[in-house]
C-alpha positions as CSV (number, residue, x, y, z in Angstrom):
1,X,0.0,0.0,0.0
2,X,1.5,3.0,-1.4
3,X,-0.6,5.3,0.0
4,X,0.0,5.4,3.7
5,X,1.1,9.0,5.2
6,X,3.3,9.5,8.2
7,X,2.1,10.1,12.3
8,X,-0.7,12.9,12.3
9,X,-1.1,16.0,14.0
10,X,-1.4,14.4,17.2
11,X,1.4,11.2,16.8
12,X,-1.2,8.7,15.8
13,X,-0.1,6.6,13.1
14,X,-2.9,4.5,10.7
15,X,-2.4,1.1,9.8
16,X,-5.6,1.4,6.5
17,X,-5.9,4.2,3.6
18,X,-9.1,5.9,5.2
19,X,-8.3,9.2,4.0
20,X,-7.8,11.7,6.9
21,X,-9.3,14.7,8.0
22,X,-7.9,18.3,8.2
23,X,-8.8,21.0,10.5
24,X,-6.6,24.4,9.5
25,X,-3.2,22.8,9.1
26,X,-3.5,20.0,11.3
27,X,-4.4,15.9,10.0
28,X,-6.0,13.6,12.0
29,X,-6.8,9.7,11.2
30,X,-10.0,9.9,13.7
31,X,-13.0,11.7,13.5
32,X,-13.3,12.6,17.2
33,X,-9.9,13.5,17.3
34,X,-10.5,16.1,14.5
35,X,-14.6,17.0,15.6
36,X,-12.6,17.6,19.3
37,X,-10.2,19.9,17.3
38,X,-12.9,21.7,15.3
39,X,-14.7,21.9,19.0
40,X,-11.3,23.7,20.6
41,X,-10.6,25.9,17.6
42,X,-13.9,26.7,15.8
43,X,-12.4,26.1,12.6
44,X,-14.3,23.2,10.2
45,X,-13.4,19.6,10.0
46,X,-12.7,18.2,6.1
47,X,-12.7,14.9,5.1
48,X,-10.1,13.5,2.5
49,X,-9.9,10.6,0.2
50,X,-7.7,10.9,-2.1
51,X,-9.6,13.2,-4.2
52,X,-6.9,13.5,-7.0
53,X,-5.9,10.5,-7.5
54,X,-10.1,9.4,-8.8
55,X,-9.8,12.9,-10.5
56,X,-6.5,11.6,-12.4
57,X,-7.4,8.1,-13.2
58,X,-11.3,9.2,-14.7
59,X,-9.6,11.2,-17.0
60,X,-7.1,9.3,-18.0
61,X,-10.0,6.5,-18.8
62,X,-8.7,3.0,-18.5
63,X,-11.5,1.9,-16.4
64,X,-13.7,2.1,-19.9
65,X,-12.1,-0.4,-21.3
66,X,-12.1,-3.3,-18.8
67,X,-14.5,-4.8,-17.0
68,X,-15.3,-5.5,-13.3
69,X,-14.5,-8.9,-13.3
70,X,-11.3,-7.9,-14.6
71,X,-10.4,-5.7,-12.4
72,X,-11.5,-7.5,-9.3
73,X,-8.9,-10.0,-10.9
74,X,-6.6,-7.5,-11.0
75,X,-7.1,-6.1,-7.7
76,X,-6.6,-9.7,-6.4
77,X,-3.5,-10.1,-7.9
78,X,-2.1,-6.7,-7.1
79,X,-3.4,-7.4,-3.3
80,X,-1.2,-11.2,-3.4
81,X,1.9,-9.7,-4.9
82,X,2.3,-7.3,-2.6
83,X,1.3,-8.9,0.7
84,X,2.9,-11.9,2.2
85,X,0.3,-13.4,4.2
86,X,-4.0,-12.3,2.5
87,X,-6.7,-12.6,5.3
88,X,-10.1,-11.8,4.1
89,X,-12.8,-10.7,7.1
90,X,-15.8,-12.4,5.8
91,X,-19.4,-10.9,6.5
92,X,-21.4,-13.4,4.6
93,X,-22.6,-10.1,2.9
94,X,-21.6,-10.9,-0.8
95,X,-19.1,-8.0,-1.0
96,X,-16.7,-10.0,1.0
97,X,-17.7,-13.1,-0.8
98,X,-16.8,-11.4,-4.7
99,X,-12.9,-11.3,-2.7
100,X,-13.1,-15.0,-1.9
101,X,-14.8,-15.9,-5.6
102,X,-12.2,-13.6,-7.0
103,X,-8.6,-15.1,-5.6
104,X,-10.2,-18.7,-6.1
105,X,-10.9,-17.8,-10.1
106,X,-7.1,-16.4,-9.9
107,X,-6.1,-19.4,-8.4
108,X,-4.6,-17.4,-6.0
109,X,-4.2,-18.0,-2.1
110,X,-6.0,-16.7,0.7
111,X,-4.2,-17.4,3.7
112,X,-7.4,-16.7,6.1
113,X,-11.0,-16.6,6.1
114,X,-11.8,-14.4,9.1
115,X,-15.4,-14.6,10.5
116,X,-17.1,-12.7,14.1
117,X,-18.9,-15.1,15.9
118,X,-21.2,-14.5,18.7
119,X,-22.2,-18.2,20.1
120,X,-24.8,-16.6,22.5
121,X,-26.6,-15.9,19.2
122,X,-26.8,-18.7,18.0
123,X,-30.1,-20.2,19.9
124,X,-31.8,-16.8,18.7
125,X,-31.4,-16.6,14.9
126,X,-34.1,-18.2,13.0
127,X,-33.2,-19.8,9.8
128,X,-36.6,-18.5,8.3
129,X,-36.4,-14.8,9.6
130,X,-34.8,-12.8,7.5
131,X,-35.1,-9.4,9.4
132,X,-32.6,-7.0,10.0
133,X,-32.2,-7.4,13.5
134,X,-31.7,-11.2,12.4
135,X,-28.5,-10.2,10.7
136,X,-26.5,-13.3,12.8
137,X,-28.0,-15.7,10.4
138,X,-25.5,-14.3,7.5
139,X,-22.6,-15.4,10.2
140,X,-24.3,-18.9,11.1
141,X,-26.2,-19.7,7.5
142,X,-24.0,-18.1,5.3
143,X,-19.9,-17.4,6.2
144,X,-19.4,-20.2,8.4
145,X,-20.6,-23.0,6.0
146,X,-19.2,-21.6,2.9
147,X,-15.7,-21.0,4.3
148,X,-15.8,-24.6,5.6
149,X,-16.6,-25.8,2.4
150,X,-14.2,-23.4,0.7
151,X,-11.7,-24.4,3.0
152,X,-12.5,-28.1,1.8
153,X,-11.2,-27.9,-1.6
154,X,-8.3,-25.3,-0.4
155,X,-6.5,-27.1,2.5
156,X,-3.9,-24.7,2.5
157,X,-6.5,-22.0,3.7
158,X,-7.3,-21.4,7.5
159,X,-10.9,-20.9,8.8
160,X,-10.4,-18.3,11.7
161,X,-13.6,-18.1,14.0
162,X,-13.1,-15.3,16.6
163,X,-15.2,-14.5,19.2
164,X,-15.1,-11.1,19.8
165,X,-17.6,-10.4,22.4
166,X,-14.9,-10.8,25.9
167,X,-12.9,-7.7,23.9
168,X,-15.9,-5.7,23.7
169,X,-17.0,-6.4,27.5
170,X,-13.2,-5.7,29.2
171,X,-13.0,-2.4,27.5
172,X,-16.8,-1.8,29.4
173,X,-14.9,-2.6,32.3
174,X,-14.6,1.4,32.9
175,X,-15.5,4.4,31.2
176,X,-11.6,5.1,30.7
177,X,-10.9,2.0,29.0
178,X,-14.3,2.7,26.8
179,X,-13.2,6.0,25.7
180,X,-9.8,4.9,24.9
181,X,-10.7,1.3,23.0
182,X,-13.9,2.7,21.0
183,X,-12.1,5.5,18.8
184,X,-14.0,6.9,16.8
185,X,-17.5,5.8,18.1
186,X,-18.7,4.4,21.2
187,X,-20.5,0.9,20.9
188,X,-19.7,-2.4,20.1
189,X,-18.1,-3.0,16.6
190,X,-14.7,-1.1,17.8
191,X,-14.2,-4.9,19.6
192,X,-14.2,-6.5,16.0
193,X,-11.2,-4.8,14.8
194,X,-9.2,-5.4,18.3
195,X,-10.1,-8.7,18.8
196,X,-8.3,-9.6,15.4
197,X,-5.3,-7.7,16.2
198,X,-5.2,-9.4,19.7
199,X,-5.7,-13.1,18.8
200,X,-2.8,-15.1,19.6
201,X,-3.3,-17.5,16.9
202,X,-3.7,-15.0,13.9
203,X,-1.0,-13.4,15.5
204,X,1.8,-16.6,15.4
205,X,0.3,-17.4,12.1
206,X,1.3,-14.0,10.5
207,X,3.9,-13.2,12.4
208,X,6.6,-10.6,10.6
209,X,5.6,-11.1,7.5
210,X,4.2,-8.0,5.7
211,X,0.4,-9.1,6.0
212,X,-2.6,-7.7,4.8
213,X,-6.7,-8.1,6.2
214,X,-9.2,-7.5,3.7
215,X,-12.5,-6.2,3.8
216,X,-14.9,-5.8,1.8
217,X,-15.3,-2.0,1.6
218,X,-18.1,-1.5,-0.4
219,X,-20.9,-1.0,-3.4
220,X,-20.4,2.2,-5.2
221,X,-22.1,5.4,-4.0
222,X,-23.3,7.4,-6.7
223,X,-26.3,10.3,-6.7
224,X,-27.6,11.1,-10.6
225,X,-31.1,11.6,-12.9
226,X,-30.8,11.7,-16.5
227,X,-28.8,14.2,-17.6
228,X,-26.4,14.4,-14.8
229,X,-24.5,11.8,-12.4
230,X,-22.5,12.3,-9.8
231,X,-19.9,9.8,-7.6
232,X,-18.6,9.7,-4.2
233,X,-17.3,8.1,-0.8
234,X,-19.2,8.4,2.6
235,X,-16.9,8.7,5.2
236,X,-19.5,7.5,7.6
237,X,-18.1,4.0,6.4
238,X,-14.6,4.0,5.9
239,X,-14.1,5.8,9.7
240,X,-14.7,2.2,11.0
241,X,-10.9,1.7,9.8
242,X,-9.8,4.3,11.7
243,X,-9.8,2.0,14.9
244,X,-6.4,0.3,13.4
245,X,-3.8,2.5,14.6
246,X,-0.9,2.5,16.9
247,X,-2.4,3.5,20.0
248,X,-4.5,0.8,20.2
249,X,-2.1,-1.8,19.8
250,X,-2.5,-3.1,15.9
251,X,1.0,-4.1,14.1
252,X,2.4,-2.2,12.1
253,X,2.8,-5.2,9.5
254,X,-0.4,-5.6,9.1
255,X,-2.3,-3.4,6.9
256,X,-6.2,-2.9,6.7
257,X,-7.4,-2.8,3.0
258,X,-10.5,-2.1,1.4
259,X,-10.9,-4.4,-1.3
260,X,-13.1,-1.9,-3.5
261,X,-12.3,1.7,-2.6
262,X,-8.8,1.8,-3.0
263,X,-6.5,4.3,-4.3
264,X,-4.5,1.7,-5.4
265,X,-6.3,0.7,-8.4
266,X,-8.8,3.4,-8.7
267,X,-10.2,1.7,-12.3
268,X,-12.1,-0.7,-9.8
269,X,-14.1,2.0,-8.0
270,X,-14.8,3.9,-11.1
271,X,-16.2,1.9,-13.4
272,X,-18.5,0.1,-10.4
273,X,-20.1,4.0,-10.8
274,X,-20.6,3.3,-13.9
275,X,-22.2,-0.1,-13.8
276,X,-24.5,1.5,-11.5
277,X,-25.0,4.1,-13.5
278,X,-26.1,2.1,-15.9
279,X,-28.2,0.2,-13.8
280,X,-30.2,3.0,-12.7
281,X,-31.6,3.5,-16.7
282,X,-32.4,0.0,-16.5
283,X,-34.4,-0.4,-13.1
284,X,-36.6,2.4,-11.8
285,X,-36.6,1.0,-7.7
286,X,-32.6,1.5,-8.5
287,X,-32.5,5.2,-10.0
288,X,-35.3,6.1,-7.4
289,X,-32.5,4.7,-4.9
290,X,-29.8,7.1,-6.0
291,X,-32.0,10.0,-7.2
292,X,-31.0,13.9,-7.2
293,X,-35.2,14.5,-6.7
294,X,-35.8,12.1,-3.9
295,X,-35.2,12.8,-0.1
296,X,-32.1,11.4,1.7
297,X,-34.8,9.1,3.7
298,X,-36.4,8.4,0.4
299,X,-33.4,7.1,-0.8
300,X,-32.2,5.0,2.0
301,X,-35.3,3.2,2.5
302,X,-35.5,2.0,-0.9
303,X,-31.3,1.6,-1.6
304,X,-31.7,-0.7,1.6
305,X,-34.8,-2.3,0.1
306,X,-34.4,-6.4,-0.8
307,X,-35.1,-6.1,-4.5
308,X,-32.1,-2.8,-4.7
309,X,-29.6,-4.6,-2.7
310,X,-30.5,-7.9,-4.9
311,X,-30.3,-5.5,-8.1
312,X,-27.2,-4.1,-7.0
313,X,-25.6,-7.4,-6.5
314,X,-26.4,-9.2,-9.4
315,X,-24.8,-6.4,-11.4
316,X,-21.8,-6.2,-9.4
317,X,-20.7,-9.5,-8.5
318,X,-20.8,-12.7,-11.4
319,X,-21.1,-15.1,-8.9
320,X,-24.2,-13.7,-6.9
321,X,-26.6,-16.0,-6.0
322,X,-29.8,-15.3,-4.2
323,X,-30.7,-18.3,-2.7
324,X,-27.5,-17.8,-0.2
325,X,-29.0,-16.7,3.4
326,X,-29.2,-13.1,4.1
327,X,-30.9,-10.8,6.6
328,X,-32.4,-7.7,5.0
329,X,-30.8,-4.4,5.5
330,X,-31.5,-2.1,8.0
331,X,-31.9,1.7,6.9
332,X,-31.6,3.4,10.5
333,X,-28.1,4.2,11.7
334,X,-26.6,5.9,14.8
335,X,-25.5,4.4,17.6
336,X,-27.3,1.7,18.5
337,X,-28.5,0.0,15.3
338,X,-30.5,-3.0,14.7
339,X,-27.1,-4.5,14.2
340,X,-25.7,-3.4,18.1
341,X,-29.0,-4.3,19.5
342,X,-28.4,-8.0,20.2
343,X,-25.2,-8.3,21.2
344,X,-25.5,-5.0,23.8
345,X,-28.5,-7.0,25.5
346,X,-25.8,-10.1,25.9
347,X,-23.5,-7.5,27.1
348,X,-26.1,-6.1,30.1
349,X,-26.0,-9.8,31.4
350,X,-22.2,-10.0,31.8
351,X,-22.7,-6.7,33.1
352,X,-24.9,-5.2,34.6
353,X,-22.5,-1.5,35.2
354,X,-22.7,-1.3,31.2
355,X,-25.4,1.3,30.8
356,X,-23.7,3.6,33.2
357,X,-20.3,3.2,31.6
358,X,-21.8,4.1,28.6
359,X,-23.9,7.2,30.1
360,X,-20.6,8.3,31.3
361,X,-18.8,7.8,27.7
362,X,-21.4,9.4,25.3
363,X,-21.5,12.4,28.0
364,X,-17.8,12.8,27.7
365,X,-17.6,12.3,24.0
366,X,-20.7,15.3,23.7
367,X,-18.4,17.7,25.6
368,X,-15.2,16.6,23.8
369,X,-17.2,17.6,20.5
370,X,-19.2,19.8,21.5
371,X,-23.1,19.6,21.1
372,X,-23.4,20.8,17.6
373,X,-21.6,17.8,16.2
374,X,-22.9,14.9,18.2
375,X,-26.9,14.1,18.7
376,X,-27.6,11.7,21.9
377,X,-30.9,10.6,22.3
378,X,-33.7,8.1,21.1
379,X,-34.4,7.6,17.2
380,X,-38.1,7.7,17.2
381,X,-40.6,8.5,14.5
382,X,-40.6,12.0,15.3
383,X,-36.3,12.2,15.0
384,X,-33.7,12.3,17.9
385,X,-35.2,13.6,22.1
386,X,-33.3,14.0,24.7
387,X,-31.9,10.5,26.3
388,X,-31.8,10.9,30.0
389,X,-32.9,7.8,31.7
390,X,-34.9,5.9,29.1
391,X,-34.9,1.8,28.3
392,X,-31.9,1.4,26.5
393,X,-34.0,-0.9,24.1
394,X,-37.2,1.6,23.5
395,X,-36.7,2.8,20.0
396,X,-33.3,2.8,19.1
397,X,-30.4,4.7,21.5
398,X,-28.2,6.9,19.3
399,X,-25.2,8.5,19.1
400,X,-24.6,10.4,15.8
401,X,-21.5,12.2,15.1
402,X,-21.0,14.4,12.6
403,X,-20.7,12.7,9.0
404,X,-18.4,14.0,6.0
405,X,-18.1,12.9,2.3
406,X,-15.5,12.9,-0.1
407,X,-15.3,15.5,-3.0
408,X,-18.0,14.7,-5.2
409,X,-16.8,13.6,-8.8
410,X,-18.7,14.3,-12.0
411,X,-19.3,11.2,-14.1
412,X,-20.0,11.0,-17.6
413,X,-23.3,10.4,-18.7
414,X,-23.1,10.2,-22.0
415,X,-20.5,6.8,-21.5
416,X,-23.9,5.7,-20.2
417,X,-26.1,7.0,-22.9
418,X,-24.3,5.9,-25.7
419,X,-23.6,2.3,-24.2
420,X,-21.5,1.6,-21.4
421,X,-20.4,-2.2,-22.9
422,X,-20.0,-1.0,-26.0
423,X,-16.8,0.6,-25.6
424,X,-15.3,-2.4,-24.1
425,X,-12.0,-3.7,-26.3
């Protein structure tokens, strides 16, 4: 990875090309490091991701002439020749499963399939329910079987089950440890990250050698109508990198890749725009999905939608089938989303202090960033009211922090109009 900068305004150092943020002169790798910057100096927080390097390679063009499936290929192939040791973090979301299709096509290695497992879950999922708060059953129905079987006709690959739940719960241990463990948002997901970078085994297995963990950062992101299109990156996603750094103990062989969205082989990114693009002429529940004239909740709902996100994947990915389990998607976020729900209830029975650590964390982090950049309270019909001393589970808990995208990057539409697949050669 080519594109990793040096320690940033405050000495933190990145292990994953998550862009940064500025605030006047100073970079930061974490958005509550720069929000609590903004906070102290009233000046505005900006979010970068490599802005030129898109701007360069869409002019330049290359991404017209190849395909996706070619340049996932490529990507694989870049991603094996420069890492000594390939672990892909597998969702059972299919985004993570086009990585695993791709190297096996390649014939290329993959020294690890990664998967988050939370046993206590297990009793609870229903194999016919295929709700969003139901999302374990992509874990138990979908990654676990398939990487078996994967891992059945490639012996030389290693099925790593982690369960990352006792990581989660000894950083809950005190408000300190919370505030410090759970850069750059309080909740649960922060332990996914440090679990992997404190497992013993994954840790002998890699050892020195230059490694790299793969994930499956994501679909394109694109806003358009007929006559004009538009492409981007939400920060809101890649931040969840931003937990791999120094501070918190990660190696500093071991880099955190996204698979799609990388600067290193921009092509891939761009012409998924494209393909989307060009899926929006062809299915109106898709262009009504990333449409200039709809609302941002308008949008959501239906992008989030079953028949979108199956739309969406059959374009994208060769290999998709939708017979393979998954839960629908949920189209709230914040804090506690339906994905958080579960596994914070398992949390309150190991420990029944958790809801005041919490309270004391979320009050810390809304005067750290002041009150205009973080919202605390309960999502409701009605928006975000004051949380004081409500059920955790009434509604849904939330803290928001302030969300940035990327430079927004004018697309062709005419590359559409005239026939995207046309101009392969």
């Amino acid at each position: 990875m080519s594109h990793l900068i040096g320690p940033d305004s405050v000495g933190e150092v990145l292990y994953s090309p998550s862009g940064h943020y500025t605030v006047g002169p100073d970079i930061f790798y974490t958005n509550r490091d720069a929000l609590a910057a903004a906070n102290r100096t009233g000046q505005k927080v900006q979010w970068h991701y490599y802005d030129q390097v898109w701007r360069d390679a869409h002019q330049q063009g290359a991404w017209r002439h190849q395909t996706l499936d070619q340049l996932y290929r490529a990507r694989a192939r870049q991603i094996r020749e420069q890492y000594d040791y390939v672990g892909v973090l597998f969702s059972g979301g299919w985004d993570s499963r086009n990585i695993i299709e791709t190297f096996a096509k390649e014939g290329l290695h993959i020294d690890d399939i990664v998967i988050f497992v939370v046993p206590e879950l297990e009793k609870g999922t229903d194999y016919h329910s295929q709700q969003p708060a139901n999302w374990y059953g992509e874990i138990m129905y979908h990654a676990v079987p398939y990487a078996q079987q994967f891992q059945q006709l490639h012996p030389n690959t290693n099925v790593t089950l982690i369960e990352w739940l006792d990581i989660v719960e000894q950083s809950y241990s005190d408000p300190a440890s919370l505030l410090k463990d759970s850069r750059p948002k309080p909740g649960v997901i922060f332990g996914r990250w440090l679990s992997v970078a404190r497992n013993a085994a994954l840790e002998k297995r890699i050892g020195g050698r230059r490694a790299c963990l793969l994930n499956g950062t994501d679909k394109p992101c694109i806003i358009q109508d007929s006559t004009r299109a538009q492409a981007f990156f939400p920060e809101g996603l890649m931040r969840l990198n931003s937990y791999c750094t120094k501070s918190n103990g990660f190696p500093d062989n071991v880099i955190w890749e996204p698979f799609y969205w990388t600067p290193d082989l921009p092509e891939l990114a761009i012409r998924g725009w494209y393909e989307l693009l060009n899926l929006c002429r062809r299915d109106p529940l898709v262009d009504r999905a990333h449409s200039y004239h709809q609302t941002l909740e308008t949008r959501t709902a239906t992008k989030m939608s079953r028949h979108v996100q199956d739309a969406m994947r059959q374009c994208l990915y060769q290999g998709f089938d939708s017979s393979a389990w998954q839960a629908d998607k949920q189209s709230d976020f914040g804090f506690f989303m339906e994905i958080e729900l579960p596994v914070l209830k398992i949390l309150e029975q190991r420990n029944k202090n958790l809801r005041a650590v919490l309270g004391e964390v979320l009050g810390e982090t809304a005067r750290m960033l002041g009150e205009s950049q973080v919202k605390i309270g309960d999502r409701t019909a009605n928006g975000l009211v004051p949380w004081v001393d409500k059920p955790m589970y009434q509604d849904y808990t939330v803290l928001d922090y302030t969300s940035f995208l990327s430079n927004m990057f004018d697309l062709d539409v005419s590359v559409v109009n005239q026939g995207l697949h046309s101009q392969l050669t």
